[in-house]
N, C-alpha and C positions, 0 to 999 in steps of 0.2 A: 618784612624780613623775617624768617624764619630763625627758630632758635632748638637747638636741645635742650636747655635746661629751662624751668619752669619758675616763675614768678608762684609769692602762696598763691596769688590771688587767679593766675590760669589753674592752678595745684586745685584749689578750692572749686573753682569754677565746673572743672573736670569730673572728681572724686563726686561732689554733691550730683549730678547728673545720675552716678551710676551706684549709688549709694545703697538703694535696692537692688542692686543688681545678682542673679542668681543662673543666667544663661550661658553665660561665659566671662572668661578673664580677661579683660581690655586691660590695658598697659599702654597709655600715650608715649613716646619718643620726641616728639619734634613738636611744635607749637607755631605753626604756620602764619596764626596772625587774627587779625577777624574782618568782619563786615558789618557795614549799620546799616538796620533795617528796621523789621519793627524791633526796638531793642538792641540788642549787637549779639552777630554769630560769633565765635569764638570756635577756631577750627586746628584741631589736632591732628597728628598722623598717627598712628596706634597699631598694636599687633592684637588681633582678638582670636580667642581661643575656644570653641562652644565646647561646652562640658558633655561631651557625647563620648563615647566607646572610644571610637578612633578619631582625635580632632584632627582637624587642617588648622595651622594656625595660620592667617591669611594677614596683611597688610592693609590699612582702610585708612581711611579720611573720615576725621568725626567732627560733625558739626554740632555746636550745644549752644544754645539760645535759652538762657536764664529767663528771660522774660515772659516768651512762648511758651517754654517748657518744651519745646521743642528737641531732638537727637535727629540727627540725621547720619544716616552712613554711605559712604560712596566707594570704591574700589580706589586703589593705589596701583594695584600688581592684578592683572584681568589674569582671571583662570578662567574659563567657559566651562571647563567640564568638571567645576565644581561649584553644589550650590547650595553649600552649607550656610551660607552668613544670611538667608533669608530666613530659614526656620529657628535660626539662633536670638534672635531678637523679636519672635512673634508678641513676645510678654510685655516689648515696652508700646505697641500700640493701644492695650486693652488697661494700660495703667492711669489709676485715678488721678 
């Protein structure tokens, strides 16, 4: 069951993911729920905004895995002929 408002503990879950973050402004909305796996996903829905000249701000699905250390992003709202949300998070791939 999906929720809008946040527990601290999804609050905490989210914030700590993106703690370093300097690519763009993510903003969760909804709290969709999680999954167990190795660890548990913990899956948001989010507006992210990449700190570029002229943003798109786009709608996403964000998965965060405490465990892994894991982030995953996935589309909400398909645009095709925009393909900003790949270069906007190139930083969390090469993060230690």
């Amino acid at each position: 069951k999906s929720k809008t408002s946040f527990s601290v503990f999804e609050k905490t879950i989210f914030n700590k993911a993106f703690e370093d973050n300097v690519g763009a402004k993510i903003e969760p909305f909804a709290f969709l729920g999680t999954q167990t796996v190795t660890g548990t996903n913990y899956i948001f829905a989010a507006t992210i905004e990449p700190v570029v000249l002229e943003p798109v701000v786009r709608v996403v699905l964000v998965t965060v895995n405490p465990l892994t250390k894991d982030i995953t992003f996935g589309e909400l709202l398909e645009n095709k002929q925009d393909a900003s949300l790949g270069y906007a998070f190139t930083w969390l791939r090469n993060k230690a």
